[in-house]
C-alpha positions as protocol buffer text, in pm:
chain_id: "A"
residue {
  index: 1
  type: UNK
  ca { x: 9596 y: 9491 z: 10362 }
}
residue {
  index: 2
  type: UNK
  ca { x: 9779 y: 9486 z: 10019 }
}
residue {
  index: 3
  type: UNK
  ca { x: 9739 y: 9749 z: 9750 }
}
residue {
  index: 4
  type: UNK
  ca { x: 9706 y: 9769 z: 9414 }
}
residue {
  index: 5
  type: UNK
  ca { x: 9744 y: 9999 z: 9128 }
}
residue {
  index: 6
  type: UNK
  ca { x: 9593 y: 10039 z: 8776 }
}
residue {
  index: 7
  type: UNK
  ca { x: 9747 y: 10281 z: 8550 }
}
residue {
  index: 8
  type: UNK
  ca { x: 9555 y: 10371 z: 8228 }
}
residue {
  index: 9
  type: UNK
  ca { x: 9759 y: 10597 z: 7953 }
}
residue {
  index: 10
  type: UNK
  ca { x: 9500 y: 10850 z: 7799 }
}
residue {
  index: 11
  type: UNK
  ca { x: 9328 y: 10887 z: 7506 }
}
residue {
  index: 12
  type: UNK
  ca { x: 9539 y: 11239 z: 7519 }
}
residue {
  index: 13
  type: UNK
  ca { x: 9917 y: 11159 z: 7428 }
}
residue {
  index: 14
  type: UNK
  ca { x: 10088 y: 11222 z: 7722 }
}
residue {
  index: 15
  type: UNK
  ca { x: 9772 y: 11246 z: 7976 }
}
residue {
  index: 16
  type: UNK
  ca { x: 9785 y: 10942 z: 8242 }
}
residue {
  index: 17
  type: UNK
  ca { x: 9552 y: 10841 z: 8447 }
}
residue {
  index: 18
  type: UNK
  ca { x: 9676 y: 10650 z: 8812 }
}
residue {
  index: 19
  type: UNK
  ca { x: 9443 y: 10482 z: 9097 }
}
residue {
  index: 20
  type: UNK
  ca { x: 9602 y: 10354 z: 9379 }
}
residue {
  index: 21
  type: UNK
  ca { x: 9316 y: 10144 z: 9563 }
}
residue {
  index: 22
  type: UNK
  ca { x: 9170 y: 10243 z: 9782 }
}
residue {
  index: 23
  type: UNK
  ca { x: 9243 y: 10589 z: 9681 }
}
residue {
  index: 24
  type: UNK
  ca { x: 9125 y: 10857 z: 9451 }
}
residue {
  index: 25
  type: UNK
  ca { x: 9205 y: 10927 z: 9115 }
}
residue {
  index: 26
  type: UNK
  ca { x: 9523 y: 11084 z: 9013 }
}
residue {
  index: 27
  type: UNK
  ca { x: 9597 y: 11287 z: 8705 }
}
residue {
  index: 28
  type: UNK
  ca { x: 9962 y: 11295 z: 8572 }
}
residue {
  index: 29
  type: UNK
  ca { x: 9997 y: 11522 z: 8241 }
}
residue {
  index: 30
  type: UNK
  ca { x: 10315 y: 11492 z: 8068 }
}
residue {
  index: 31
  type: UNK
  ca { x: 10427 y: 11727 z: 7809 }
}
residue {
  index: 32
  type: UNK
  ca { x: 10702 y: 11571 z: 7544 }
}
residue {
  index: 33
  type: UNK
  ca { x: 10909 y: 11776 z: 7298 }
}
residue {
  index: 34
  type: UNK
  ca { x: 10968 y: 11649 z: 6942 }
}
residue {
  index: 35
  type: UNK
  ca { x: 11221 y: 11427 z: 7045 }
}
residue {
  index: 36
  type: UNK
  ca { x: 10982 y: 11215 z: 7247 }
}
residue {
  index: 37
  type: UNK
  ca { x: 11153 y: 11332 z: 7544 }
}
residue {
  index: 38
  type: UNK
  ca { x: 10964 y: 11426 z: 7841 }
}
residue {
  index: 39
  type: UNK
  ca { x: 11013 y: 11809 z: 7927 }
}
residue {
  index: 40
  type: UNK
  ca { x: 10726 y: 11824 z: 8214 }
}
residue {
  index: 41
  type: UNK
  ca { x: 10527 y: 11637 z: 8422 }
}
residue {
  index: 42
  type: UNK
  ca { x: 10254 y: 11770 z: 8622 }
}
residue {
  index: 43
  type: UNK
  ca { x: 10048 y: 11644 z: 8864 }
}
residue {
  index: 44
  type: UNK
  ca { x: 9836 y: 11698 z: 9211 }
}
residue {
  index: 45
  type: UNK
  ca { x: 10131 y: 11775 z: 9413 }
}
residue {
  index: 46
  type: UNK
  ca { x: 10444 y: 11843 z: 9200 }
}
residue {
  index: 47
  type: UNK
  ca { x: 10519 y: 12008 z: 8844 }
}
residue {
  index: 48
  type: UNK
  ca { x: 10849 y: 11943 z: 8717 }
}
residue {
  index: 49
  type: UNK
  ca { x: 11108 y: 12065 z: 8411 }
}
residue {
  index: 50
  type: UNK
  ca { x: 11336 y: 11845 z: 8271 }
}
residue {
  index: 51
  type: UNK
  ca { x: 11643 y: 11956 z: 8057 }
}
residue {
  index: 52
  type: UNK
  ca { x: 11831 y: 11818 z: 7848 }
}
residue {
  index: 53
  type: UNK
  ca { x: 12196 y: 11807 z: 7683 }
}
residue {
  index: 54
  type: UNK
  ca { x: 12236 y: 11798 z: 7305 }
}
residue {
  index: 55
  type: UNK
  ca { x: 12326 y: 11442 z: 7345 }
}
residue {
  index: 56
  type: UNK
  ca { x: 11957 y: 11352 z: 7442 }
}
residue {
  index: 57
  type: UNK
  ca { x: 12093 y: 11338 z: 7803 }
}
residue {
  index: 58
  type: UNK
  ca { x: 11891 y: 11420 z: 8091 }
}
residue {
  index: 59
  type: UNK
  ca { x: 12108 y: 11656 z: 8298 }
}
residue {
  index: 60
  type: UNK
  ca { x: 11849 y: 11873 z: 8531 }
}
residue {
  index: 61
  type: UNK
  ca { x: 11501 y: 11877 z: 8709 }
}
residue {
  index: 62
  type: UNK
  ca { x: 11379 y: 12196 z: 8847 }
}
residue {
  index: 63
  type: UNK
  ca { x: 11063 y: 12339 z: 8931 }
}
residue {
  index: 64
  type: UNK
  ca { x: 10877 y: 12551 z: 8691 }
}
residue {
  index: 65
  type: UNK
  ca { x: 11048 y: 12891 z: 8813 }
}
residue {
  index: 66
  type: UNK
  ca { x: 11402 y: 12705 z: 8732 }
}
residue {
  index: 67
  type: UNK
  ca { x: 11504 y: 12579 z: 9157 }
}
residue {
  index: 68
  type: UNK
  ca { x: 11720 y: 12305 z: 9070 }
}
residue {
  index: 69
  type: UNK
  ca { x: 11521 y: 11982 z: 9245 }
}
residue {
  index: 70
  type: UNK
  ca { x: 11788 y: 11727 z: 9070 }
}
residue {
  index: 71
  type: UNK
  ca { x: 12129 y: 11738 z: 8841 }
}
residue {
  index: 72
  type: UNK
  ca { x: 12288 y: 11456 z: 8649 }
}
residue {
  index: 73
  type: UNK
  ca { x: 12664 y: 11401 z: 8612 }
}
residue {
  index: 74
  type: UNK
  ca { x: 12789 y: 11178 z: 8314 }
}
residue {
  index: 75
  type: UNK
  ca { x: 13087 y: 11005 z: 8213 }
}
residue {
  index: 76
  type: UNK
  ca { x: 13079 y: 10974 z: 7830 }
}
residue {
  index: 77
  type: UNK
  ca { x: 12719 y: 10785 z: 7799 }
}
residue {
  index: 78
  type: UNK
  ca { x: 12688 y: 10703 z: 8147 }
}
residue {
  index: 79
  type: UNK
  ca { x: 12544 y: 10782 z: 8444 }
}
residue {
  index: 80
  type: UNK
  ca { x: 12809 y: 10908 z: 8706 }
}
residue {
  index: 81
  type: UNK
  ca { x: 12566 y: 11115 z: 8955 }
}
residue {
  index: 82
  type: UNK
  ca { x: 12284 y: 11276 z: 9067 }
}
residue {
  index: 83
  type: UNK
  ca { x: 12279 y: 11556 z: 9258 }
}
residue {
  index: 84
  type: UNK
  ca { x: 11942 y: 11639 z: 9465 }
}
């Protein structure tokens, strides 16, 4: 049996919609700050934080009460390490 998946972005910036057939539905909300960088995603079974540096780097994801879930080590521009 193979799967597929359709993915449809919303008529709501930062609302997508994800079917994984068979399967239900899926919603996935992001929230972006004015940077166009994505600060939270939210979903059925997760709802994440991202932070940022004041380089535009991502450097942390944590749950919404601040539990550090990932952390991102960089060496000038790039990407060194992640922590989980």
């Amino acid at each position: 049996m193979t799967s597929s998946r359709v993915v449809w972005k919303g008529p709501t910036p930062g609302a997508e919609f994800e079917h994984d057939l068979p399967g239900a539905l899926r919603v996935i909300a992001y929230q972006v700050n004015a940077l166009e960088q994505r600060i939270r995603k939210t979903n059925s079974t997760e709802d994440r934080v991202f932070l940022y540096d004041t380089r535009g780097r991502l450097i942390v994801e944590a749950d919404p009460r601040g539990t550090l879930e990932r952390e991102y080590l960089y060496l000038n521009d790039i990407p060194l390490m992640v922590f989980q």
